[in-house]
C-alpha positions as CSV (number, residue, x, y, z in Angstrom):
1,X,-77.2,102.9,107.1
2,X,-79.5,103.1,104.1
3,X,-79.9,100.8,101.5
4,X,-78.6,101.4,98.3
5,X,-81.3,99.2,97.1
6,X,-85.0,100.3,96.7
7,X,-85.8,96.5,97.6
8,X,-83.4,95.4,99.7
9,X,-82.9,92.0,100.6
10,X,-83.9,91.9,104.0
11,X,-85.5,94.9,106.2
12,X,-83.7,93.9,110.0
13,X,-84.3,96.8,111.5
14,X,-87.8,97.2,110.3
15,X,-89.0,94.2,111.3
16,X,-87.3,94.6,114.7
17,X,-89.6,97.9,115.0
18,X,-92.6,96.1,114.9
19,X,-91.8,94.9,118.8
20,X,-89.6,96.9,119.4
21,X,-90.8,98.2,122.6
22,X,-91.5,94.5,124.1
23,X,-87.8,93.8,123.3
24,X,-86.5,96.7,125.3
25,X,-88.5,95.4,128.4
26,X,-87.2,92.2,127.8
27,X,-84.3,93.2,128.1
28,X,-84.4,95.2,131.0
29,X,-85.8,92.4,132.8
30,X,-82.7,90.3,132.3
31,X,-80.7,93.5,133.2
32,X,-82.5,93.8,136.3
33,X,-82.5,90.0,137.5
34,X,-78.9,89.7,137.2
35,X,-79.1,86.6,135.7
36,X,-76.9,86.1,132.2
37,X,-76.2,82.7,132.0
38,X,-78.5,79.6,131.6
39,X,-80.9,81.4,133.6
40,X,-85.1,81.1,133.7
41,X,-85.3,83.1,130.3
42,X,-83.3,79.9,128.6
43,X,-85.3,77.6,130.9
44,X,-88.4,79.2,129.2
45,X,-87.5,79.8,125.7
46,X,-87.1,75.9,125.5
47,X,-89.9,75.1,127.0
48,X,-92.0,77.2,124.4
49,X,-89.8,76.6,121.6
50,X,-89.8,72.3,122.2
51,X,-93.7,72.9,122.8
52,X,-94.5,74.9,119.2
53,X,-92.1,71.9,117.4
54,X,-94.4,69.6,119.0
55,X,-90.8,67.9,120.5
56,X,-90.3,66.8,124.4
57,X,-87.2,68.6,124.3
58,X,-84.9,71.9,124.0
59,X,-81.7,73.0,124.6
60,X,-80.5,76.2,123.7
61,X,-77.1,77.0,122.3
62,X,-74.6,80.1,121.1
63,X,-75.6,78.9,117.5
64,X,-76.9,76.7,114.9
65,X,-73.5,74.6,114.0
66,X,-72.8,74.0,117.7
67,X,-76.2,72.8,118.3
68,X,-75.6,70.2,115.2
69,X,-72.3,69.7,115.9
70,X,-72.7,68.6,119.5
71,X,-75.6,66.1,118.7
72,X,-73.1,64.7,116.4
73,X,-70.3,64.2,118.2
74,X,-72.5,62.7,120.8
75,X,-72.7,59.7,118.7
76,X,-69.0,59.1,118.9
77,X,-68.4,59.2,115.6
78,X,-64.8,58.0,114.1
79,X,-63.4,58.8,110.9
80,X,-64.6,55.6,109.3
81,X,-67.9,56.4,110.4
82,X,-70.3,58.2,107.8
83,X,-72.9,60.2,108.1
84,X,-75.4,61.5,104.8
85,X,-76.9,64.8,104.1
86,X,-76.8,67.3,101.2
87,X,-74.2,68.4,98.9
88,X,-76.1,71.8,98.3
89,X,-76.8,73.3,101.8
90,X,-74.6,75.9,104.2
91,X,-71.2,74.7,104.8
92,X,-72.2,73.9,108.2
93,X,-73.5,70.9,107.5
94,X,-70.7,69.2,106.5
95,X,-68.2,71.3,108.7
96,X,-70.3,69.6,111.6
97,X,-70.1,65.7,110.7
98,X,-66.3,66.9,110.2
99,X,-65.9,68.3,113.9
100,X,-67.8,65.6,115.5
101,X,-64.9,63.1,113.5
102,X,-67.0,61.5,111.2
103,X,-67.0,61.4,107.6
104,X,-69.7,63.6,105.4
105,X,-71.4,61.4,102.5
106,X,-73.0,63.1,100.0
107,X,-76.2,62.1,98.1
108,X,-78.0,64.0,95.0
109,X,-81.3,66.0,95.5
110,X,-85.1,66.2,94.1
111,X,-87.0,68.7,92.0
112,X,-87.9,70.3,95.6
113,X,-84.4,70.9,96.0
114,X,-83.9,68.7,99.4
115,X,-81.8,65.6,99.5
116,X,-83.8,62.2,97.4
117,X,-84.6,59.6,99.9
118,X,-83.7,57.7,96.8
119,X,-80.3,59.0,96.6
120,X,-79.7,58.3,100.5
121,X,-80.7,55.2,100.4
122,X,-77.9,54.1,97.5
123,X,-75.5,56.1,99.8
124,X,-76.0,54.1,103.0
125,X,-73.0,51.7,103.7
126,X,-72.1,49.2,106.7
127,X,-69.9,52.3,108.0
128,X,-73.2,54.7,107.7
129,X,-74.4,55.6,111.3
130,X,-76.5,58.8,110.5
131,X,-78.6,60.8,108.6
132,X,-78.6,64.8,108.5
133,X,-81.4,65.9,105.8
134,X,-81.9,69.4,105.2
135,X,-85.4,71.4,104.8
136,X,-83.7,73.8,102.8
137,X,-85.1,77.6,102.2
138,X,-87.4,76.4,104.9
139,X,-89.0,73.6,102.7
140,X,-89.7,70.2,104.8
141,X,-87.5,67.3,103.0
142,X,-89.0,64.4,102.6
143,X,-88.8,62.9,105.7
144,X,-91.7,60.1,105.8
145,X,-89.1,58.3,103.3
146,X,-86.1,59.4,105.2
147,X,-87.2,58.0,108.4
148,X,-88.7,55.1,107.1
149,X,-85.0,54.2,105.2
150,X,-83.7,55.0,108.5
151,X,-85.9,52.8,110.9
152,X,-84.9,49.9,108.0
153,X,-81.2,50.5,108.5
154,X,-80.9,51.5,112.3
155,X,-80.0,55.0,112.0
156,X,-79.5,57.9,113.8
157,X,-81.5,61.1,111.9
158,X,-80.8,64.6,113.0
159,X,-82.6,66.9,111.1
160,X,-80.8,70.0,109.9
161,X,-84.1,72.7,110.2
162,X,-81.7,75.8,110.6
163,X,-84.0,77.2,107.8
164,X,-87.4,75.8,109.0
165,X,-88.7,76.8,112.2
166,X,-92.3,76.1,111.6
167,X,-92.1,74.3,108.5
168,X,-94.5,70.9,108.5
169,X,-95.2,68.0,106.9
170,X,-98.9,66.6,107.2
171,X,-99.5,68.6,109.9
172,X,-96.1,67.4,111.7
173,X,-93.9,70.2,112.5
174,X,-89.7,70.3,111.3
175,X,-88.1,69.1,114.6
176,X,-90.4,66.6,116.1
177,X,-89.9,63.6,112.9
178,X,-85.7,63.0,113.7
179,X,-84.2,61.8,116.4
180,X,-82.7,65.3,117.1
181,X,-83.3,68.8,115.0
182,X,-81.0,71.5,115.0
183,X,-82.2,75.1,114.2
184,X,-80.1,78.4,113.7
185,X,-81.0,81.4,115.4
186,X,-78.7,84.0,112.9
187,X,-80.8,86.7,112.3
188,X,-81.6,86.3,108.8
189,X,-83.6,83.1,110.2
190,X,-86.9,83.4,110.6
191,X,-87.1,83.1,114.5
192,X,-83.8,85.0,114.7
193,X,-81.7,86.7,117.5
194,X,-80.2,89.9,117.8
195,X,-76.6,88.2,117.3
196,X,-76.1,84.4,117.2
197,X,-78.0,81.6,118.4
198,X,-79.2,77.9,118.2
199,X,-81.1,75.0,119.6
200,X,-81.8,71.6,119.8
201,X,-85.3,69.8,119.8
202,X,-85.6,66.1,120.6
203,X,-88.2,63.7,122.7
204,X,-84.6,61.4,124.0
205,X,-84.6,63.1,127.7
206,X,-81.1,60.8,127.6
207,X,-79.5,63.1,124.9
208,X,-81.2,66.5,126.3
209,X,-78.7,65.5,129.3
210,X,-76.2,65.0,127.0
211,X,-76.1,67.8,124.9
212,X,-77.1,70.1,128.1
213,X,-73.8,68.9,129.8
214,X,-72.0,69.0,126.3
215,X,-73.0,72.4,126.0
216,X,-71.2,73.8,129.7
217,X,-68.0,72.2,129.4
218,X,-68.8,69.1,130.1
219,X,-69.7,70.4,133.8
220,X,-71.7,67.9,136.0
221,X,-72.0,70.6,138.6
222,X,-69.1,73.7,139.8
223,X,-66.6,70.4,140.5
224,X,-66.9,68.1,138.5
225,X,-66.0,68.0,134.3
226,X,-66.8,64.3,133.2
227,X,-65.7,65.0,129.7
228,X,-63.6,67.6,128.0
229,X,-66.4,69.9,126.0
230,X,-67.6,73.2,124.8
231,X,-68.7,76.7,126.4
232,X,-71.4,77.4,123.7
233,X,-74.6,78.5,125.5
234,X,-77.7,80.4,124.4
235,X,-77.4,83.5,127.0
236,X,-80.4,85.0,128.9
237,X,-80.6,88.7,126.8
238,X,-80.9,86.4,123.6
239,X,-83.5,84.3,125.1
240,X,-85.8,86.8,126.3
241,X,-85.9,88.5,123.2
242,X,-86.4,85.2,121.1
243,X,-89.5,84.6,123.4
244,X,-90.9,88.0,122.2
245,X,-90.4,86.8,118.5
246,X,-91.8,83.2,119.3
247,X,-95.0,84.9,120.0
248,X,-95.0,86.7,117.0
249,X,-94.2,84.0,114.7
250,X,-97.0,82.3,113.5
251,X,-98.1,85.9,112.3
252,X,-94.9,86.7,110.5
253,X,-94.9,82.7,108.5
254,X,-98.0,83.5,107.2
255,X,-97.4,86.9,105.9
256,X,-94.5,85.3,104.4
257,X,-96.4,82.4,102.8
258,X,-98.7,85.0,101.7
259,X,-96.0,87.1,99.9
260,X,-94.3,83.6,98.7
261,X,-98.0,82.5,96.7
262,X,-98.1,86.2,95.7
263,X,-94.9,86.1,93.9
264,X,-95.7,82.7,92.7
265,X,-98.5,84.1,90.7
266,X,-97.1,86.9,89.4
267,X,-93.5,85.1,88.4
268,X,-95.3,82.1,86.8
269,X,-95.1,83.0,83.6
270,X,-91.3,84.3,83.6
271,X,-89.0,81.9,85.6
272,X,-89.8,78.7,87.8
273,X,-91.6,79.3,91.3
274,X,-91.2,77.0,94.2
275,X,-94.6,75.7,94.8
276,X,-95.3,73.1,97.4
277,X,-95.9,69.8,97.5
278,X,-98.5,67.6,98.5
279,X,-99.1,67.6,102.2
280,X,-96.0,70.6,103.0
281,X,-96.3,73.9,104.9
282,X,-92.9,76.0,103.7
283,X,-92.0,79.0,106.1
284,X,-89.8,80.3,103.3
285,X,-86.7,81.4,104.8
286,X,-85.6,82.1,101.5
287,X,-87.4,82.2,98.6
288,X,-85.9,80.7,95.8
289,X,-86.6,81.0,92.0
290,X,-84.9,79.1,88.8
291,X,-83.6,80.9,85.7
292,X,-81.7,79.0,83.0
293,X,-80.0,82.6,82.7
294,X,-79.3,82.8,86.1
295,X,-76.4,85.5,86.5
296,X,-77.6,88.0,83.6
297,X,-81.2,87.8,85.6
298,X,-79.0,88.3,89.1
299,X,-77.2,91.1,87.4
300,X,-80.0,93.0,86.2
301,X,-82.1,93.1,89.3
302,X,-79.0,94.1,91.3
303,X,-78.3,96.9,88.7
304,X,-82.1,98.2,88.7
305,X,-82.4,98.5,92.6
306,X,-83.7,95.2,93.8
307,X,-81.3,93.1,95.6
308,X,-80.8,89.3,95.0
309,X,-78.6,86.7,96.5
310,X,-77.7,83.6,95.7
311,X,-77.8,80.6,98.0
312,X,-75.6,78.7,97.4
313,X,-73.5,78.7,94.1
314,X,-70.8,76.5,95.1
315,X,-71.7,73.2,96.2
316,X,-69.9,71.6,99.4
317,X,-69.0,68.8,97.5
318,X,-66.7,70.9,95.3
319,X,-65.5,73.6,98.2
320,X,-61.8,73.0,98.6
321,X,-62.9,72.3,102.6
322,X,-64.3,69.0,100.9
323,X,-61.4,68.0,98.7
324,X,-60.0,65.4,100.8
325,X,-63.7,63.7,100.5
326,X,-62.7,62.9,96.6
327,X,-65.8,64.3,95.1
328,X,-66.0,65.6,91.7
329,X,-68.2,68.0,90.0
330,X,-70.6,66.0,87.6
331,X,-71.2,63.5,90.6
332,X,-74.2,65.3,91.7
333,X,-75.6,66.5,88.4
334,X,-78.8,67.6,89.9
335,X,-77.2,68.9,92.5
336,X,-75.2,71.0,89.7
337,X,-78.1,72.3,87.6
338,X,-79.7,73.4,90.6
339,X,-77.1,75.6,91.9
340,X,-76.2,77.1,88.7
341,X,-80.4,78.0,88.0
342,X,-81.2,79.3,91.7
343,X,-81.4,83.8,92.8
344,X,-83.0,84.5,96.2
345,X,-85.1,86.9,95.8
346,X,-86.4,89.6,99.0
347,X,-89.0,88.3,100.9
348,X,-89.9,88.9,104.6
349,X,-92.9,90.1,106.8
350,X,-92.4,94.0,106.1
351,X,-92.0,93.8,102.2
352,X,-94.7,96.1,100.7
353,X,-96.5,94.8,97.8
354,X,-95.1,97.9,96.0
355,X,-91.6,96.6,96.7
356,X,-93.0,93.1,95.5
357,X,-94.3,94.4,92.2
358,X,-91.3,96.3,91.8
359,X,-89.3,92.9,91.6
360,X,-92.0,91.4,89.1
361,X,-91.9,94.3,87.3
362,X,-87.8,94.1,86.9
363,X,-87.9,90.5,86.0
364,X,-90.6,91.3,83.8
365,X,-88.7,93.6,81.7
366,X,-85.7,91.5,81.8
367,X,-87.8,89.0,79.6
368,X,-89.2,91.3,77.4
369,X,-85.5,92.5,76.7
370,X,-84.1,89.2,76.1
């Protein structure tokens, strides 16, 4: 279907052309082995996935929440039991601390946008057991400070990298600094499959066993079930073909990192840019921009052809999914600001710099107007 944008805001299809050709054998080779379910594909993609994260550790699953979910409710969390993270990521988040029983804590962001190690560490209570920080938009949080807080107060971390495959921090990649990352696999992630998918990384061999039995129903072989669980498995086709974008990566981050400083420039003197901070590598799954005239800004690029999204308006602290928690608006107020500032603008590996200077050029005109 074609686009009734001239910049869309993301280019699925194109990008699957690229390799496309490698993706079809891929998936004839599945075809042809007859094996669909945990088979040597999975085997492999977390081999290679655990080995670019610089983790032990993967285990593949049907998607991102599962993945975080299951790691979760692996700590046997009870509904006294809290667990911190971010009051202005995905639902899925929260919804997963929820699932696994326990209770989501909220605690205010930074300037970057990422939870405030300052902020978690006011949170933390006798009843806190965990910490999920996010690396939203596929910026690293601050997790020197977060695991440092967490080493003083004996907790669990599980980073929530669904937006940072290949992010780092000092050289140190998103998924090998927690005690367990999850990542999504949807397909508007970076390292995406052709449908849904997730995975786990960790360097615990104990909870890969876990979460690899948690993951199959609980199964300890065809027989035996020694604990009611889940049937949410990454399958073979989706495997394969994520180990044909796992080669490609690396290439497709930095054309992405090269479009993000591109846009940086050539935004600067309209609306804030996310730059990066000392010591980060950002993967931009999303690349984020701040305007105190947010939805007239949204409005106009939509209206002259270049599509923009917003992610996310409504904080999960105020969702009514989150009312039972007893939060109320103004008790995040960075959290508030930031969310009511923020458009996504298009950015991925086959964005032309003609469709990038088309979006300057709109967002330029919007301030000459105003």
């Amino acid at each position: 279907m074609t686009s009734p944008f001239s910049v869309p805001y993301s280019a699925l299809a194109a990008e699957a052309a690229l390799v496309k050709a490698d993706l079809l054998r891929a998936v004839e080779g599945v075809l042809d082995s007859g094996r669909y379910i945990l088979g040597p594909e999975v085997a492999a993609f977390e081999r290679e996935f655990a080995a670019y994260c610089g983790a032990a550790h993967a285990s593949g699953f049907s998607n991102g929440t599962d993945s975080m979910h299951l790691v979760l409710r692996g700590l046997g969390l009870g509904p006294t039991d809290e667990v911190i993270t971010a009051p202005n990521s995905f639902v899925a988040s929260a919804a997963s601390i929820a699932l696994a029983g326990g209770k989501t804590v909220f605690a205010d962001i930074g300037d970057d946008g990422n939870i405030d190690p300052a902020a978690i560490e006011a949170a933390i209570t006798p009843r806190t057991r965990a910490i999920a920080p996010v690396h939203l938009t596929g910026r690293p949080a601050k997790m020197k400070e977060i695991m440092a807080i967490a080493d003083k107060h004996k907790l669990f971390v599980l980073e929530d990298a669904a937006q940072a495959v290949g992010a780092a921090l000092e050289g140190k990649r998103m998924g090998s600094w927690g005690h367990a990352a999850s990542f999504s696999l949807h397909p508007l992630k970076n390292l995406h499959a052709f449908g849904d998918g997730g995975v786990v990384t960790t360097s615990d061999a104990k909870l890969l066993a876990q979460l690899n039995q948690a993951r199959n129903h609980g199964l300890a072989n065809r027989e035996q079930c020694d604990f009611f669980s889940f049937n949410c498995r990454l399958d073979e086709l989706q495997a394969a073909m994520l180990r044909v974008q796992l080669t490609h990566l690396e290439t497709w981050t930095e054309q992405r990192r090269t479009l993000a400083r591109r846009y940086n420039e050539l935004l600067r003197p309209y609306v804030d840019v996310p730059d990066e901070g000392p010591g980060e590598y950002c993967v931009w799954q999303t690349y984020v921009i701040r305007s105190d005239r947010r939805d007239e800004l949204k409005k106009f690029l939509n209206d002259n052809g270049v599509e923009a999204l917003v992610h996310y308006a409504t904080p999960i602290h105020t969702q009514p999914a989150a009312k039972s928690l007893g939060y109320q608006p103004g008790d995040f107020p960075k959290t508030m600001r930031h969310v009511g500032r923020i458009i996504s603008l298009p950015l991925y590996p086959t964005l032309t710099h003609a469709q990038q200077d088309r979006v300057v050029e709109v967002i330029a005109r919007f301030h000459r107007n105003a």
